[in-house]
C-alpha positions in Angstrom: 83.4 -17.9 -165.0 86.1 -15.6 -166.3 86.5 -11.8 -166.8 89.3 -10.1 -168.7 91.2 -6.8 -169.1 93.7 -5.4 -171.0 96.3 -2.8 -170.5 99.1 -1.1 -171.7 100.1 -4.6 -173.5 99.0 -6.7 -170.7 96.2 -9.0 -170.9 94.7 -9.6 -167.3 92.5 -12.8 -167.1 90.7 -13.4 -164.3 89.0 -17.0 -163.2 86.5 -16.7 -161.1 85.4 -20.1 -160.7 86.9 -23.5 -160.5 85.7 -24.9 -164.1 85.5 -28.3 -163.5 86.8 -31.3 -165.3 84.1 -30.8 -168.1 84.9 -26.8 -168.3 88.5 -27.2 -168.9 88.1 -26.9 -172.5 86.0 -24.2 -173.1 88.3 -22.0 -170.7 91.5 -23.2 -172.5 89.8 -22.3 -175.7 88.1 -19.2 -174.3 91.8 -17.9 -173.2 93.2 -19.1 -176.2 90.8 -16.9 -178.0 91.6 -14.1 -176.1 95.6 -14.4 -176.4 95.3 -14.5 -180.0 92.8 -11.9 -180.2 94.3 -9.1 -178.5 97.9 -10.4 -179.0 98.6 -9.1 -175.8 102.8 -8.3 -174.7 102.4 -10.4 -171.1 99.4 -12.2 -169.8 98.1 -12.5 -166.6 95.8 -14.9 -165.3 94.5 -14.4 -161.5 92.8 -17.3 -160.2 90.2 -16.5 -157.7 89.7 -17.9 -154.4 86.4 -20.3 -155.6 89.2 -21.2 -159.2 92.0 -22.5 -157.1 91.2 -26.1 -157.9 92.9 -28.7 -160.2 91.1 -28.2 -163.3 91.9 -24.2 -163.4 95.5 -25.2 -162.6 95.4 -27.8 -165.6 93.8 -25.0 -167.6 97.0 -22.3 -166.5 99.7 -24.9 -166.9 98.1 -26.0 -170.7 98.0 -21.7 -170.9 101.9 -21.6 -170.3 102.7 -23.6 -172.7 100.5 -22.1 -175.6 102.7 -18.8 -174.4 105.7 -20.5 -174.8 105.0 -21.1 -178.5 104.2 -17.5 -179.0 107.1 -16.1 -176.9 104.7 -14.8 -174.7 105.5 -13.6 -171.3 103.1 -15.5 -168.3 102.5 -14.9 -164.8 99.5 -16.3 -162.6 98.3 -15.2 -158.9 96.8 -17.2 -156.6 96.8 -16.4 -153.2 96.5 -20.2 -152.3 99.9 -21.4 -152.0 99.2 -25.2 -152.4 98.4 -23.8 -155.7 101.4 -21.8 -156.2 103.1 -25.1 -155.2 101.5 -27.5 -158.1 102.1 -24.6 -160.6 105.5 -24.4 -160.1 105.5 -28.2 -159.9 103.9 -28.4 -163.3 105.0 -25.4 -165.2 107.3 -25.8 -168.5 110.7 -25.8 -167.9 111.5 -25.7 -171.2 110.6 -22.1 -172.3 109.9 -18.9 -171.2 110.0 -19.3 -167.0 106.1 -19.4 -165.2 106.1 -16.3 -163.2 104.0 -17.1 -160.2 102.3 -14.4 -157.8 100.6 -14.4 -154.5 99.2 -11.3 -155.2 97.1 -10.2 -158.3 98.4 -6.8 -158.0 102.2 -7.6 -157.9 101.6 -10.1 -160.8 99.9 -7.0 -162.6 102.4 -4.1 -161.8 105.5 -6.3 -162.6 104.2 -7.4 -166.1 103.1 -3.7 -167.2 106.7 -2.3 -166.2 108.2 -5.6 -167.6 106.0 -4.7 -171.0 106.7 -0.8 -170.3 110.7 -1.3 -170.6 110.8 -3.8 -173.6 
């Protein structure tokens, strides 16, 4: 369902598949794990083509704000932009800002040199 990477301070999740309305909580805890694990200086989560769906985006929003109790720096890529659109919709407003990405790439490069220069 889920693969991960991490980087020069930048964890890089990747959902592979939508997880369903009775998956949401083993991926929330599953990232969870993984954000207090590695204690990473930015995450990223790239949501696959197949993950776009509203149970991965209920899972990244529920993400965000676990960040925003650690101070953590977030960005998500999705190259669906109905996605993007219910993200930003949804995101915390009252924390650190959802950075959101069409491209996994750009999502990647900007949080390493944003992690590089702090």
């Amino acid at each position: 369902m889920m693969s991960h990477s991490l980087n020069q301070g930048v964890l890089v999740i990747t959902v592979h598949d939508d997880p369903g309305i009775g998956g949401r909580a083993a991926l929330l805890a599953h990232i969870s794990g993984l954000v207090r694990g590695h204690k990473p200086a930015s995450l990223v989560i790239v949501l696959d083509e197949p993950a776009a769906g509203d149970a991965a985006v209920s899972v990244v929003l529920r993400t965000h704000r676990l960040c925003g109790r650690f101070g953590l720096v977030m960005s998500v890529a999705t190259h669906s932009a109905p996605v993007r659109r219910l993200l930003e919709a949804g995101a915390d407003t009252g924390g650190i800002r959802l950075v959101i990405h069409a491209r996994a790439d750009t999502a990647i490069a900007t949080a390493t040199a944003l992690t590089a220069a702090a």
